[in-house]
Structure formats: C-alpha cells, structure tokens
N, C-alpha and C positions, 0 to 999 in steps of 0.2 A: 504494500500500500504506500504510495508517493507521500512524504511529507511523516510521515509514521514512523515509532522509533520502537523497535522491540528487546530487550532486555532478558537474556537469560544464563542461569546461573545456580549456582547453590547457597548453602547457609551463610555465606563472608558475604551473597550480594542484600539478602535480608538484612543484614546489618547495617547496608547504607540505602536500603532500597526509598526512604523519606528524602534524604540529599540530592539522590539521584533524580528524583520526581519532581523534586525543587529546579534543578539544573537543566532537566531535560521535561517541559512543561509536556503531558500527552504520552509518554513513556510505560508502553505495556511494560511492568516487569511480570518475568514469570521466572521466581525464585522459588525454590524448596532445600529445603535439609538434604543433606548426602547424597545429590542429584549424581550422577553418572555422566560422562563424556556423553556414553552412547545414550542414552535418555536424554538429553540435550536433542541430540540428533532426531529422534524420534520426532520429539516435543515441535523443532523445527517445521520438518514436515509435516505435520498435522497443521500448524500455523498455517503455512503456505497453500495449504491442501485447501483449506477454508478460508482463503483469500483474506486471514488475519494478523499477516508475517510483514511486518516496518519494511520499507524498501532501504533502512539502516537495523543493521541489528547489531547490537556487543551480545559477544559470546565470551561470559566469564566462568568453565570449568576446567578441573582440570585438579584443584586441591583434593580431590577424593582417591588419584589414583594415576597409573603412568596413561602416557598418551601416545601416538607415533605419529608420524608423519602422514601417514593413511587416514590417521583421522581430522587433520585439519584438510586436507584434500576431501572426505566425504562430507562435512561443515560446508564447504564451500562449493560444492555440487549441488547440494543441497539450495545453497544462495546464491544460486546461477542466477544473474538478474538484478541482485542487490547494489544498490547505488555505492554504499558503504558495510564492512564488518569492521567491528573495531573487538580486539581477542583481547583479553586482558591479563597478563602475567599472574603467576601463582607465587605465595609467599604462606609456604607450610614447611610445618616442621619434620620434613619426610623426603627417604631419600630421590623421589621424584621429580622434585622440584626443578632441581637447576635443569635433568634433562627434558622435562616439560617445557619450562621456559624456552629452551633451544629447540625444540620441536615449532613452539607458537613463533619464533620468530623467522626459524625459515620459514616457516611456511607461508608468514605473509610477505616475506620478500620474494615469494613466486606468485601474487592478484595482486596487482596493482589499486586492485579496489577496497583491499584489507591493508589496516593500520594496527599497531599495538599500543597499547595502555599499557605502561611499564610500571605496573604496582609493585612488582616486588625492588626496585631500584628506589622508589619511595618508603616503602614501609621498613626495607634495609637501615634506611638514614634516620627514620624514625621509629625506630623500635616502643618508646613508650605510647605510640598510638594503638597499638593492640594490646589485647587480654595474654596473661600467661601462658596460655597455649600455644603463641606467636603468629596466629594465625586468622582470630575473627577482632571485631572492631567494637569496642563500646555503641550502642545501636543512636545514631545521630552524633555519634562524640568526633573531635579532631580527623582523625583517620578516616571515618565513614565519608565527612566532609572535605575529605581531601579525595578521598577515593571517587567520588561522587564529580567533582571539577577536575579532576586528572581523566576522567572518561569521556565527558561532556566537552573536554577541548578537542576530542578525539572523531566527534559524533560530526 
C-alpha cells in the first residue's frame, strides 16, 4: 500500500512500539514475543496476500535465533515491489549476533531498495539504555526513543 508503513518484529520492537508510532504517524506495527525469522516471513505474506503490507516495511528479527543469507533473500522476494525495507540490527546476548548482523548487512548491500538500522552500533555505545538482559528496552525509556528515531531516519 503507497504511502503505508508496516513494522514487524519481536519482543525488543514492543518495547519501542509507542516511539515508533510517535515517529512514524500510521505505522502498522505487528510485534509479538519470541517471533521467529520464519514467522516474520509468513506474517509478511499474509500482509501482502490481503493487500495490507506498507509499500515501506522494517523488518526487525532476528534476536530469537541464527539467520543466513537465504533468509534475507526470501524477506525480500517476498517485498518484491516494496519502495523501501529498512532491516534492523540485532543487539542480544547470544552467540548469533554478530553473525546475524553480517548476514543483514550483506544482504542489503545486494537491493538497492533495502537500508539498515544499525541498532546494535547504538545500543553498543549505550549500554545503560537497556534492561540486564542486554537486550530489551525500558518500554518508552531513552533507548526505545532512540531506537524509535534511528528507524524512522531510515523509513
């Protein structure tokens, strides 16, 4: 849908999902708990399927589990058509991470039409904006509101 911004994600995006809604006026989010890559995927296509999928989408998973390169390629099969995807870095305490992160970023340096949100380079330098877990955000606190305008410069 032209003009529409869809938002999907797991438990760290419910965290900022009020900032983001703030930042991005009109912004379906479609967050849940312990979402999966592939349920993302899923979720995607159903959107699409029902002519209710933002002609911009952020795709923020990726904290629950490893990823490979196949799966930012079927993400972006999927948003064949899409004006914009904006993916957004993982920042968990788990040995996935970094090579999560180097999966999302090649991968958008093969669409031209996909960009990165580089959250975990931000939450790196700002460690006190998250919970002991290292990983979710006080729900509307600093981080969420950074997280929230680090996405939205991106949209």
């Amino acid at each position: 849908m032209p003009g529409k911004v869809t938002a999907v994600g797991d438990s760290v995006m419910l965290d900022y999902q009020t900032p983001l809604q703030q930042d991005i006026p009109g912004v379906d989010v479609e967050a849940a708990v312990s979402r999966q890559w592939g349920t993302g995927e899923q979720l995607l296509s159903q959107l699409k399927t029902s002519g209710q999928l933002g002609a911009v989408v952020v795709f923020a998973l990726g904290t629950n589990g490893p990823i490979a390169a196949a799966d930012v390629d079927d993400v972006m099969s999927i948003l064949n058509g899409a004006s914009r995807v904006v993916f957004v870095t993982e920042h968990v305490d788990q040995p996935w991470q970094d090579p999560n992160n180097a999966v999302l970023a090649a991968g958008v340096a093969r669409y031209p039409n996909a960009v990165l949100a580089d959250w975990n380079a931000l939450a790196s330098a700002n460690p006190t904006w998250l919970y002991s877990d290292g990983t979710h955000l006080p729900i509307d606190g600093t981080g969420a509101q950074a997280l929230a305008a680090l996405i939205a410069g991106k949209v």
